[in-house]
C-alpha positions in Angstrom: 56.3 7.1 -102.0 54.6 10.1 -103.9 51.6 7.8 -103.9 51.4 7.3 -100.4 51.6 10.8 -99.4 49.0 11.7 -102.0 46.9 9.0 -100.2 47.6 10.3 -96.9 46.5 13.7 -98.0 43.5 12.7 -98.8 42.7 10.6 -95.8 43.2 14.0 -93.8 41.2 15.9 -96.4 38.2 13.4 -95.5 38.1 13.6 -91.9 38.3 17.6 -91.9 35.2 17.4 -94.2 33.4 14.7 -91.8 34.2 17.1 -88.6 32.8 19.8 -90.5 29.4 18.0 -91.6 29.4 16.8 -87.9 29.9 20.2 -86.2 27.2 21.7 -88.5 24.5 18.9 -88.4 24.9 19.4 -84.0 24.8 23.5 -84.1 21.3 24.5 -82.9 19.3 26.0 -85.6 18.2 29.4 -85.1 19.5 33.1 -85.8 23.0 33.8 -85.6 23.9 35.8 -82.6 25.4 38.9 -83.1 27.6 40.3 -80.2 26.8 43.9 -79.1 29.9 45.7 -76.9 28.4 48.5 -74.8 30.1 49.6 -72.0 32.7 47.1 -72.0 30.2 44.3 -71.8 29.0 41.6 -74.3 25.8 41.0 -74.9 24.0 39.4 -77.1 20.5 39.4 -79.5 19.2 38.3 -82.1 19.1 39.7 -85.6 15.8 37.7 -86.1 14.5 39.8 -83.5 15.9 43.0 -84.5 14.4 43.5 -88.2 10.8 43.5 -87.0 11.3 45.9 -84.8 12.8 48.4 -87.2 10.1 47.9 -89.6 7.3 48.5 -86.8 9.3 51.6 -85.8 9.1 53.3 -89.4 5.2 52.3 -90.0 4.5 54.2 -86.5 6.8 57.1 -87.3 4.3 57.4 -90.8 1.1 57.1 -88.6 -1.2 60.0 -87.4 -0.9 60.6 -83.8 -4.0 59.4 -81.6 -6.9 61.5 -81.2 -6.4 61.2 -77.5 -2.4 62.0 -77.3 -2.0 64.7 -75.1 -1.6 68.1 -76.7 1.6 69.8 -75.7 1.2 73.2 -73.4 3.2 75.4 -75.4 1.9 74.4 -78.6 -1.0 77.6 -79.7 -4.5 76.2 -79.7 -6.9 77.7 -82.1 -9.5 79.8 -80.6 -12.0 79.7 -84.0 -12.7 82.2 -86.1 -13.6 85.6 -84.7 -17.2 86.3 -83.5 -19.5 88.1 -86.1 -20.1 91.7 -85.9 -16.8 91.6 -83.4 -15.3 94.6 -84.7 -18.7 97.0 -83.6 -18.2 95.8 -79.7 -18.6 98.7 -77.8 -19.6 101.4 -80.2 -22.8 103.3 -79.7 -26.3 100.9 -80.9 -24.4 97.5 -80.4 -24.3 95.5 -77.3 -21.9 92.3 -76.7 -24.5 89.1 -75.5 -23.2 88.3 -71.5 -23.9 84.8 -70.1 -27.6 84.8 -69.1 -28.7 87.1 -71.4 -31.9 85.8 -73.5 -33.0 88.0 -76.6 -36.3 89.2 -74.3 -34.1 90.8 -72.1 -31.7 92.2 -74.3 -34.4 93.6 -75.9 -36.6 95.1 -73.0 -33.3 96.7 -71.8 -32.4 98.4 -75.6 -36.1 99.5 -75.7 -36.8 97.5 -78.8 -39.0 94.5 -79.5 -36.9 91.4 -79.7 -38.4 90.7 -83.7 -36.3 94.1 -84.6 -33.4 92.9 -83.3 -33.7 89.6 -84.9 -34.4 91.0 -88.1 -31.5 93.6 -87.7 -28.9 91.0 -86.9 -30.2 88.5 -89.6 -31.3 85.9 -86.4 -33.1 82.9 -87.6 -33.9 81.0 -84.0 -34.1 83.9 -81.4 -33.8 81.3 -78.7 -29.4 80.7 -79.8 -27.1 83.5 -79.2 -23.8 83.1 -77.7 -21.5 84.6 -75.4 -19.8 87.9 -76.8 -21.6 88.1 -79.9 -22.2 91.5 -80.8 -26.1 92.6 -82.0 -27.2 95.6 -83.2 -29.7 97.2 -80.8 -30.6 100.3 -82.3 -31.7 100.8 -85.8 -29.9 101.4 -88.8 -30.5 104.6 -90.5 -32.5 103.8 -93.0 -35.3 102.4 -90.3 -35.0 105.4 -88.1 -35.6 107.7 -91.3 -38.8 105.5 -92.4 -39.9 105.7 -88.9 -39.2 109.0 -88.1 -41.7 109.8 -91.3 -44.5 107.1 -90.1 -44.5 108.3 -86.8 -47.7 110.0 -86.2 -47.7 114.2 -85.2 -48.7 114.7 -81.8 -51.4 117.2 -81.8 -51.2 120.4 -79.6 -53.3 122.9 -78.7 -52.1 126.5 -80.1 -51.1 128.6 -77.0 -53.2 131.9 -76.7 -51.1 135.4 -78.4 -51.4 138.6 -76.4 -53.4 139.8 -79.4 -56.2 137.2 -78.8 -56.0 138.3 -74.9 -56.2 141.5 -75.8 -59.4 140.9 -77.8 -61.4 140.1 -75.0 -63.1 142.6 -72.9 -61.7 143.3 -69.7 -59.6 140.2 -69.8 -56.8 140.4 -67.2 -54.4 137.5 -66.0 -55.6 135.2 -62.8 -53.0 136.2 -60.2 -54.8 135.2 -57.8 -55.2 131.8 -58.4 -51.6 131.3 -60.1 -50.1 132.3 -56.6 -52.2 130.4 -54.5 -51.6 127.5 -56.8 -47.8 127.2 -57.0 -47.3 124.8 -54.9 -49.5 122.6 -57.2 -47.6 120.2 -59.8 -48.5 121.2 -63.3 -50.5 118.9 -65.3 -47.7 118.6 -68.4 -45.1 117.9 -65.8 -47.4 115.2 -63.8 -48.3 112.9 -66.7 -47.0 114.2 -69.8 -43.5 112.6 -71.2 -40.9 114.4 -73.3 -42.0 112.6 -76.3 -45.8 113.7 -75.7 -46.4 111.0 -74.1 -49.8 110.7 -71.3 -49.8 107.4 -69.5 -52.5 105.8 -67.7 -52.6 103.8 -64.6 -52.7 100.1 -65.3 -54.4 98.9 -62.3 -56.6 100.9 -59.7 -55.4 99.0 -57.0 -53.2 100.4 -54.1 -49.5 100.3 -54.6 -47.5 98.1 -52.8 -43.5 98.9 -53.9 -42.7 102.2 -54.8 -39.9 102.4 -57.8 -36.1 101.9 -56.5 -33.4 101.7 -59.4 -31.7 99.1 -57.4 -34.3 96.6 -56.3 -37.3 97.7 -58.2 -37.5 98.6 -61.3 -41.2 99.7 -61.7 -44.2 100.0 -59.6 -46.3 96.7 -57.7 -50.1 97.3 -57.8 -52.2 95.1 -55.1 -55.4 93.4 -56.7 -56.8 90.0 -56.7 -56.6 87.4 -59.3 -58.2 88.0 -62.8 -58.9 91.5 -62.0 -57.9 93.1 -65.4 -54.4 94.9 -66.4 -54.9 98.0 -68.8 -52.6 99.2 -71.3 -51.2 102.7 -70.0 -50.9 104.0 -73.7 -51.5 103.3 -77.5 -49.0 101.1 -78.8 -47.9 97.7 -80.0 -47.5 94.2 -78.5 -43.9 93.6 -79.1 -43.5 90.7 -76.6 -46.1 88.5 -75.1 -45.2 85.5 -72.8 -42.9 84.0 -69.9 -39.9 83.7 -70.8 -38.1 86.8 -69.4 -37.1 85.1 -65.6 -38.6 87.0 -62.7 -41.4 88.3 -64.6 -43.9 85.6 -64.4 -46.3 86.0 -68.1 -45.7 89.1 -69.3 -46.9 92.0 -71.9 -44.5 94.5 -73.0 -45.8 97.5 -75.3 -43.6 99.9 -77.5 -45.2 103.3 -77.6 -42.5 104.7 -79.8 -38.7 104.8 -80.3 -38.5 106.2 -77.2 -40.9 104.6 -74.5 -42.0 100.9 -73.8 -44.3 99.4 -70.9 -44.1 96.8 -69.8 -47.0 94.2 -67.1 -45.6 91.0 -65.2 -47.2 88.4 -63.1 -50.2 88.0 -64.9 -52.5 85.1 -65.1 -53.6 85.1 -68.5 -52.5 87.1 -71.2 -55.0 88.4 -73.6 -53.0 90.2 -76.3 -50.7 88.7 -79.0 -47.2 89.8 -80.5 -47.7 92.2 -83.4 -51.1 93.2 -82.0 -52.2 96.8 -81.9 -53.9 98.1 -78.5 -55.2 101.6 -77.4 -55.6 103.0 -74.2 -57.3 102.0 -71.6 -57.5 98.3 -73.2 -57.4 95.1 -70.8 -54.4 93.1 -71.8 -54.3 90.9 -69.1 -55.5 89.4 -66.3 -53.3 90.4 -62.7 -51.9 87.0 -61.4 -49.3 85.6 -59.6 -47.1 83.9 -61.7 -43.0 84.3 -60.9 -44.1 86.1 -57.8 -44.9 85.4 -53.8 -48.2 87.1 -54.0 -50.7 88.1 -56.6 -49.8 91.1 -57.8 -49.1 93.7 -60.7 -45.1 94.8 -61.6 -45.5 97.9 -64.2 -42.5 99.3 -65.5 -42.1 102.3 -67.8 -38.7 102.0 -70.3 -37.1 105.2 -71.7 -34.9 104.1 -74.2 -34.5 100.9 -72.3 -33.6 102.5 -69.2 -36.5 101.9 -66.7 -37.7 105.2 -64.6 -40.0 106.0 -62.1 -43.8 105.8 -63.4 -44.9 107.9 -60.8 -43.5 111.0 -62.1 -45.1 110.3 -65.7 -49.0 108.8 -64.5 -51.5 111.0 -63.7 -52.4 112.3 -60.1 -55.0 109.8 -58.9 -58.4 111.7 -57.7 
């Protein structure tokens, strides 16, 4: 009896073991699903999908963010570092570059040649300056010293004493022709500067446009073309070309720290930066070049500031 039921016990032994080979060689291969509860429902995925995507969300968290990611508003952006020379904007002999400004004009409107100010503001190419840099327009002090002491004496004529009147026989003063003359402008105040200064005219021709601070900055001579341009003092070629807009080829001329003269629409320039002239001397031939007619634009500078060269030239005859 013990037999059989050790017999039988086996027999049921071996048929639980076939099921189980059976049920396991019929189960479809694959991951194991794994049963998710959210919100009281069952769903299901698969872990061999989940891994990957776990791994692939740490390597992206690592990576640097794409060049063209957008960049957050609130986050600060970096303006660069501040502009050179930035903390001298606005004090006296510095000037902040606007948009449109070229290193001509900054120049011509500082009454300084434009090499100066390169040379001042340690400028390699003249033709790149930016927006809000600050340059040095007037000389340091060490310049104005030196030139203070090259600068040539102007020489004046010693003003009679009452003693050397008073040598002369019968030497009385000319009333008469000091009262009928009062009305007459005196020579130093017709075409003598406060610096000593005597201009010349430029150009014999008739004037066309009187000066007007607002739309014209200088005198326009009528002439024809190549008739010659004349330099209306002594002085130096500090700029010689076209690349000051509006002005067509042009000469300008620094007379001293104080005056500069400038000639525009000219034909053909015959003078060269750096080049000393005198009075008197053709520096050009009148042209029309930036300009609806041939004609002559002079402009006297004091200090940059242009003013009316009819109250400095001489009275024509």
């Amino acid at each position: 009896m013990t037999l059989l039921r050790s017999r039988q016990s086996l027999a049921v032994l071996y048929v639980v073991a076939v099921c189980l080979l059976a049920a396991c060689s019929t189960r479809p291969r694959g991951p194991i699903p794994v049963e998710d509860r959210v919100a009281g429902q069952n769903t299901s995925r698969s872990v061999k999908n989940v891994q990957p995507q776990v791994a692939n969300a740490q390597v992206s968290s690592s990576a640097p963010v794409a060049s063209s990611a957008p960049v957050a508003t609130s986050s600060p952006i970096s303006m660069g570092p501040a502009m050179t020379g930035s903390d001298n904007a606005g004090k006296p002999g510095y000037y902040s570059v606007r948009s449109g400004d070229t290193l001509t004009k900054i120049a011509l409107d500082h009454g300084q040649s434009w090499r100066d100010i390169a040379k001042w503001n340690s400028i390699d190419n003249p033709n790149v300056i930016e927006v809000d840099q600050v340059l040095r327009v007037a000389p340091p002090v060490q310049d104005s010293a030196a030139t203070r002491l090259s600068k040539p004496a102007v020489a004046q004529s010693p003003l009679p004493s009452n003693n050397a009147m008073a040598a002369v026989p019968n030497a009385a003063p000319n009333t008469a022709n000091a009262n009928t003359n009062t009305n007459a402008p005196l020579a130093s105040q017709a075409n003598v500067s406060d610096e000593g200064m005597v201009f010349a005219w430029p150009h014999p021709g008739p004037v066309l446009a009187g000066f007007d601070e607002a739309k014209n900055k200088g005198l326009d001579f009528a002439g024809k073309v190549g008739d010659p341009v004349l330099a209306a003092a002594d002085g130096k070629v500090v700029y010689a070309g076209s690349g000051l807009r509006g002005y067509g080829n042009l000469v300008i001329l620094k007379h001293n720290n104080t005056y500069l003269t400038a000639y525009a629409h000219n034909q053909t320039l015959l003078v060269k930066e750096d080049q000393s002239v005198v009075k008197g001397q053709r520096i050009a031939e009148m042209g029309s070049s930036d300009a609806d007619r041939v004609k002559l634009h002079f402009e006297i500078r004091k200090q940059g500031k242009p003013v009316d060269p009819a109250k400095l030239l001489p009275a024509r005859p």
